[in-house]
C-alpha positions in Angstrom: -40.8 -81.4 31.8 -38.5 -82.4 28.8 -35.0 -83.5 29.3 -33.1 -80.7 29.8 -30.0 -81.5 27.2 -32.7 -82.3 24.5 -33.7 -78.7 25.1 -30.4 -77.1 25.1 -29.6 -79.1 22.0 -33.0 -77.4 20.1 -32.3 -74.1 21.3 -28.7 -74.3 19.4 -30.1 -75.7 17.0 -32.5 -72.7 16.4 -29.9 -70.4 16.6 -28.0 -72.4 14.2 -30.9 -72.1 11.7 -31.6 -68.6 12.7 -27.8 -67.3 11.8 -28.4 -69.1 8.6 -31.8 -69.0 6.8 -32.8 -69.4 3.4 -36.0 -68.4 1.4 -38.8 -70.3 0.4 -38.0 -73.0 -2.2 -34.3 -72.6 -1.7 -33.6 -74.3 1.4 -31.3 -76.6 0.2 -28.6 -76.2 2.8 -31.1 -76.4 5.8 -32.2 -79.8 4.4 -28.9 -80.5 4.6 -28.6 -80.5 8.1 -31.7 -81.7 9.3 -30.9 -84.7 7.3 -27.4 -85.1 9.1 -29.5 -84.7 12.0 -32.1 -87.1 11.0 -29.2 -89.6 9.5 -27.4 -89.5 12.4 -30.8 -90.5 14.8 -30.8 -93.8 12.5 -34.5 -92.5 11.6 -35.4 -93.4 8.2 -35.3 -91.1 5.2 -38.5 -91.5 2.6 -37.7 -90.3 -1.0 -39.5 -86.8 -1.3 -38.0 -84.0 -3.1 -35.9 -81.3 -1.2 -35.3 -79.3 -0.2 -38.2 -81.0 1.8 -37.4 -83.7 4.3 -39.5 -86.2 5.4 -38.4 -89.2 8.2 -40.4 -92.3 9.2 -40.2 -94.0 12.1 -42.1 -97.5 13.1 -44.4 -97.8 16.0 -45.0 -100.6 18.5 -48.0 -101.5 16.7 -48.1 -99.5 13.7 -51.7 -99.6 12.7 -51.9 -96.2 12.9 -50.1 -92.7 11.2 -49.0 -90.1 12.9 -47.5 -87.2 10.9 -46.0 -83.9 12.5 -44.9 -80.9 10.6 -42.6 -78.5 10.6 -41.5 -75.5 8.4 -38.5 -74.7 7.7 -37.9 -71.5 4.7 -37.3 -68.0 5.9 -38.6 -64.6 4.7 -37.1 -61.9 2.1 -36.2 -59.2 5.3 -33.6 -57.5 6.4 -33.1 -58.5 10.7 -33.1 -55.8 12.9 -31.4 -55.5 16.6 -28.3 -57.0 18.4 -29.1 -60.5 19.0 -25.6 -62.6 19.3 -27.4 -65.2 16.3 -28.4 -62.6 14.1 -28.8 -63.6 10.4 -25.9 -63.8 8.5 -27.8 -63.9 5.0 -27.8 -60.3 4.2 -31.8 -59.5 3.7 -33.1 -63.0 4.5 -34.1 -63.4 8.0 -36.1 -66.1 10.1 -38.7 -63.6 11.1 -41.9 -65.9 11.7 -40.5 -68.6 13.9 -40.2 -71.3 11.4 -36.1 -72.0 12.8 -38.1 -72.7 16.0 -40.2 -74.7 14.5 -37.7 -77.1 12.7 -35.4 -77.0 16.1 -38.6 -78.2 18.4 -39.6 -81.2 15.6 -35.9 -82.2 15.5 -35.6 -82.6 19.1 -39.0 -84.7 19.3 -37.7 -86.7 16.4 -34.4 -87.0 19.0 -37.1 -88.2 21.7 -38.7 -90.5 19.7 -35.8 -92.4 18.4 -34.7 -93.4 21.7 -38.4 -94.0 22.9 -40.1 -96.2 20.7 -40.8 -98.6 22.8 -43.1 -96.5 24.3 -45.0 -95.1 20.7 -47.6 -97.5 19.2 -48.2 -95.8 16.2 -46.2 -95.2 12.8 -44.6 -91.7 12.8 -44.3 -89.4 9.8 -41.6 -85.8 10.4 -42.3 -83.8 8.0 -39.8 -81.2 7.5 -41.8 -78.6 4.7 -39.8 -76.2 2.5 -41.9 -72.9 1.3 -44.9 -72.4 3.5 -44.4 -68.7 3.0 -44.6 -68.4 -1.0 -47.2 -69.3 -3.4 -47.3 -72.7 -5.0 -46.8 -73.8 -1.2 -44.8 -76.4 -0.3 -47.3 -78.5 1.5 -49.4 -78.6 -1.4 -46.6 -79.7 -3.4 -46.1 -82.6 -0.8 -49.8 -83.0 -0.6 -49.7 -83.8 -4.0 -47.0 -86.0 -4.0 -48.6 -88.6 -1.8 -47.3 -87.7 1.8 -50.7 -87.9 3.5 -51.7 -91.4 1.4 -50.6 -93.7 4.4 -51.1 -90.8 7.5 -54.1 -91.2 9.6 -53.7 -87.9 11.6 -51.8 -85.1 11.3 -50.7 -82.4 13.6 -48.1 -79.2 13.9 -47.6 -76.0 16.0 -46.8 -72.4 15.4 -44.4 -70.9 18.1 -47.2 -67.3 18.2 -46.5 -64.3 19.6 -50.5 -63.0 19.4 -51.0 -65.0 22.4 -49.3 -65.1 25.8 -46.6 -67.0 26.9 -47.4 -69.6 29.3 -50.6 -70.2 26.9 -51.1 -73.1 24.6 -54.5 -73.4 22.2 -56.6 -74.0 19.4 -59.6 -73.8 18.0 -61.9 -76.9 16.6 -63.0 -75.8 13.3 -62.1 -72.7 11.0 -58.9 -71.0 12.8 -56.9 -69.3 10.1 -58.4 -67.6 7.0 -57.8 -68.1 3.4 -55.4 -66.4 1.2 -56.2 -65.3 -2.8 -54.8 -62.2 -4.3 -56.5 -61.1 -7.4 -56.1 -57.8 -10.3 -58.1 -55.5 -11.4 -57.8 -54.5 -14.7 -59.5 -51.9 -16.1 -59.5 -50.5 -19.7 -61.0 -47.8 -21.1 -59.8 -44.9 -23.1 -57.5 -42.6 -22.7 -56.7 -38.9 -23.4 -55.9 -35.3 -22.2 -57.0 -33.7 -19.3 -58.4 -31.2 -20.1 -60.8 -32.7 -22.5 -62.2 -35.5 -20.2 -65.8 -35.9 -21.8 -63.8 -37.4 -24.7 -62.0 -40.2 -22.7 -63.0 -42.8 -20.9 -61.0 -42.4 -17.3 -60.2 -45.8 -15.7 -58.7 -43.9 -12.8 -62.3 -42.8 -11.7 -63.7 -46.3 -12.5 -61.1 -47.5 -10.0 -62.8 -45.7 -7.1 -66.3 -46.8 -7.6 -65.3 -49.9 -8.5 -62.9 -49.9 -4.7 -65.7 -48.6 -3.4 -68.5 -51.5 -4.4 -65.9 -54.4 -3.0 -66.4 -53.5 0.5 -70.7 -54.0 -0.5 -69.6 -57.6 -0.9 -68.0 -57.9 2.7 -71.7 -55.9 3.9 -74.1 -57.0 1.8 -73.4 -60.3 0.1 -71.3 -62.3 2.8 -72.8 -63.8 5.9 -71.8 -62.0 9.1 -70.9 -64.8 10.6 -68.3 -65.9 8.1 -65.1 -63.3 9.0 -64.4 -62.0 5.5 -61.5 -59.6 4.6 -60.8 -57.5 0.9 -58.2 -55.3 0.6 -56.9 -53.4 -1.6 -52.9 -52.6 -1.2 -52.0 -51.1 -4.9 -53.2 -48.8 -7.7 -51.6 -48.6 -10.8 -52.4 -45.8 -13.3 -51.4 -43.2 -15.6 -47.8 -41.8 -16.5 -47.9 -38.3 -15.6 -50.3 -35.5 -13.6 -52.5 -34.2 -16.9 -53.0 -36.9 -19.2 -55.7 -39.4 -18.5 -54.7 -42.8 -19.3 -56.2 -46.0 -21.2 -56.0 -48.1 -18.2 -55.5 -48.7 -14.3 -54.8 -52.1 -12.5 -56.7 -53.0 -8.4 -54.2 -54.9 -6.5 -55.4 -56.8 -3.4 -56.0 -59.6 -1.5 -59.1 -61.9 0.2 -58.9 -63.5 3.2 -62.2 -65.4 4.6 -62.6 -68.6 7.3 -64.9 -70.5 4.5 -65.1 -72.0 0.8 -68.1 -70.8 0.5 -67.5 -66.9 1.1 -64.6 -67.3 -1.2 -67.1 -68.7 -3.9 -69.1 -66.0 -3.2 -66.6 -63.1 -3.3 -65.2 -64.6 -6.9 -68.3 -64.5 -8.2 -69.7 -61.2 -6.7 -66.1 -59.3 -7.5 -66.3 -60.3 -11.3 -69.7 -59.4 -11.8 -69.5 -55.9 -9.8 -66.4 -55.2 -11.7 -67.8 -55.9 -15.4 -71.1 -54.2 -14.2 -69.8 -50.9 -13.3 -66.8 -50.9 -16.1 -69.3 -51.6 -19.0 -72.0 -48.6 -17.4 -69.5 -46.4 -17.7 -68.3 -47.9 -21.3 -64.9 -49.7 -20.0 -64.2 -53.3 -20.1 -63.4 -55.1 -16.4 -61.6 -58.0 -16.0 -60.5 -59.8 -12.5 -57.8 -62.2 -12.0 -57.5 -64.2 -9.3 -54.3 -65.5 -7.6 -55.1 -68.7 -5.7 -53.1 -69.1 -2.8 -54.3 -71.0 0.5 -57.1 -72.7 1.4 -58.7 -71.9 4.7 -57.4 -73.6 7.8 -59.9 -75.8 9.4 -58.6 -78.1 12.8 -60.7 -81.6 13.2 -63.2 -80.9 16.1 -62.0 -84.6 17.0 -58.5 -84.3 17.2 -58.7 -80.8 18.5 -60.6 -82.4 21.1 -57.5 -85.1 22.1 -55.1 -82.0 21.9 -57.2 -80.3 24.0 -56.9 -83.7 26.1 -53.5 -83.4 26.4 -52.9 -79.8 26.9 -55.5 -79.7 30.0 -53.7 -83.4 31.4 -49.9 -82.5 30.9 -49.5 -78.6 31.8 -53.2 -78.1 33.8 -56.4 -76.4 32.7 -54.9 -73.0 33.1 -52.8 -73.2 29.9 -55.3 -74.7 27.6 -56.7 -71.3 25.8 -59.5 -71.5 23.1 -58.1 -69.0 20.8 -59.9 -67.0 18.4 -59.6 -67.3 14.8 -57.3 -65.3 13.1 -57.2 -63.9 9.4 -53.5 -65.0 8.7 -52.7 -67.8 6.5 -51.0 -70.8 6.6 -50.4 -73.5 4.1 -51.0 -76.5 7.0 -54.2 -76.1 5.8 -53.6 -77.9 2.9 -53.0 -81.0 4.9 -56.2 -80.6 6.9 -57.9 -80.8 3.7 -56.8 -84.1 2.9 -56.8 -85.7 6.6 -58.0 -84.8 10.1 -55.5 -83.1 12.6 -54.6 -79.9 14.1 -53.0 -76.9 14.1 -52.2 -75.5 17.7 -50.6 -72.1 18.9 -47.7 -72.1 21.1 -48.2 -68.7 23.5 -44.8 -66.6 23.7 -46.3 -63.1 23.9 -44.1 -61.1 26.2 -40.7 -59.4 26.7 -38.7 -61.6 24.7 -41.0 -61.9 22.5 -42.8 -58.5 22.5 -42.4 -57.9 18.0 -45.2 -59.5 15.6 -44.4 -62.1 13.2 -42.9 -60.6 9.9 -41.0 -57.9 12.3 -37.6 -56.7 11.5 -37.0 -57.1 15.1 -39.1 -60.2 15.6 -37.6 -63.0 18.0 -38.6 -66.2 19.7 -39.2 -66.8 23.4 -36.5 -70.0 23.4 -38.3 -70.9 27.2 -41.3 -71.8 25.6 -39.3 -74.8 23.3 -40.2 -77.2 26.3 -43.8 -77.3 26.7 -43.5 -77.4 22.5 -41.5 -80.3 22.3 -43.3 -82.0 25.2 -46.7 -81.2 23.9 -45.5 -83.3 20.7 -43.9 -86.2 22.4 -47.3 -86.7 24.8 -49.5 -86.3 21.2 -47.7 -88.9 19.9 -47.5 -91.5 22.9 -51.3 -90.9 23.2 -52.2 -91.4 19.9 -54.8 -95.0 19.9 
């Protein structure tokens, strides 16, 4: 197991981070101190924009590119309960995991500076602002040329959907994609009591709800996990007047490209069909956000490797895919890697993620920080 100082030093620093998060985008003062952190392990600093971070460290041989990730932003909620490290940022709150996730990489980084004798390849520590927002922050870095020199590239997610004690992943699609979209409908308004002389967008709405769930049945293979819902309706100003228009807010999640292509194109041509039958005009907008997340079956294969070698056969669990999002994904489009799940599921750790009451099982920071140390001294 990991040297226990290195984890009593992440499990302060999580509760460091956790008593003082910052949202997505903002995380200026967190960069701060994982670059005194990261300064201090005499671990090189590339030039990349904050409030991102990103170190480099030389290996023995250096013919090869590790990269591991974390994320560090927070989320826009108010904490709940009586934890002694409860946020002090009134309505901001590290209720995913992502303080865990920055404490774990900074104590690997810790490792490795005082092992690289025994790492052969080049290592890349990313530390990502704004994976929970939309333009995401590891598209931004994608774009900027992080991946260019990176041969492989790997990160965890500390998860309370499976149970502590487990580690996994899945080869192949494991997290969905994320695109919101709008609605809008137009058609003409009037009084209530004389509908035949409007046209009602309000009604239009409902058959036009009703016919997105035909693409999920009827259009999408179902074999490709595909998700649309609707979460808003916005219409009309007052109980007896019919108004000129209504807005469909929602969202899409799906494990594939290609059932996103195919919702696009099925939602705009349902929603102009039915909107110009009943003389309205329809008109979809869509929100891009994240791409699905897909792991390499290759290197899910080594983590798998390594998971199975290190804590025994018992731990490794295949998990199944889930329709969350995550903007790691972005990465995996560019080069192969993985994404791997962290079980914590139990009393500690007994909220979901986005939970007012949420909270990280700090026992499970070993096996996380050892899982990444082992990846990287196995990497050929």
């Amino acid at each position: 197991m990991m040297n226990e100082q290195l984890v009593k030093k992440a499990i302060e620093d999580r509760r460091y981070l956790h008593q003082h998060p910052e949202l997505s985008g903002e995380e200026y003062e967190t960069c701060k101190f994982i670059r005194n952190r990261i300064e201090a392990l005499n671990i090189e600093i590339l030039d990349f924009q904050p409030p991102s971070l990103i170190g480099f460290v030389k290996g023995t041989k250096g013919n090869k590119t590790v990269a591991l990730r974390a994320d560090i932003d927070a989320l826009p909620i108010t904490e709940e309960g009586d934890k002694t490290y409860i946020s002090k940022n009134p309505g901001v709150a590290h209720m995913c995991g992502h303080d865990g996730h920055t404490a774990i990489l900074l104590a690997v980084a810790e490792w490795i500076s005082k092992n690289t004798q025994d790492i052969e390849p080049n290592i890349v520590l990313i530390f990502q602002s704004a994976e929970e927002i939309s333009p995401s922050g590891a598209d931004k870095l994608v774009k900027q040329g992080i991946l260019k020199n990176v041969d492989a590239i790997f990160g965890i997610h500390l998860w309370q959907g499976i149970d502590k004690g487990k580690i996994g992943l899945r080869p192949g699609p494991m997290m969905a994609s994320v695109d919101d979209f709008e609605i809008t409908i137009q058609g003409y308004g009037g009084h209530g009591s004389m509908p035949h002389e409007t046209v009602d967008p309000i009604y239009i709405a409902t058959h036009v709800i009703q016919s997105l769930q035909s693409i999920i049945s009827r259009k999408v293979n179902p074999m490709d996990p595909s998700v649309i819902s609707v979460g808003k309706i916005e219409s009309g100003s007052t109980y007896n007047i019919i108004p000129d228009s209504a807005k469909i807010i929602g969202t899409i999640r799906t494990l594939s490209p290609e059932a996103v292509r195919t919702i696009h194109s099925q939602m705009v041509q349902l929603t102009e069909g039915i909107c110009k039958a009943f003389g309205a005009i329809g008109k979809v907008n869509f929100i891009t956000g994240t791409p699905p997340l897909v792991n390499d079956p290759k290197e899910s294969e080594f983590v798998e490797s390594i998971i199975r070698s290190i804590f025994g056969n018992e731990v490794f669990e295949l998990v199944n895919p889930v329709m969350g999002s995550e903007d790691f994904s972005y990465y995996l489009q560019e080069k192969p890697g993985a994404f791997i799940f962290v079980g914590m599921n139990g009393e500690k750790s007994r909220y979901p993620h986005h939970h007012p009451k949420f909270d990280i099982d700090e026992d499970v920071f070993s096996e996380a920080i050892l899982l990444l140390t082992e990846i990287v001294k196995n990497y050929k």
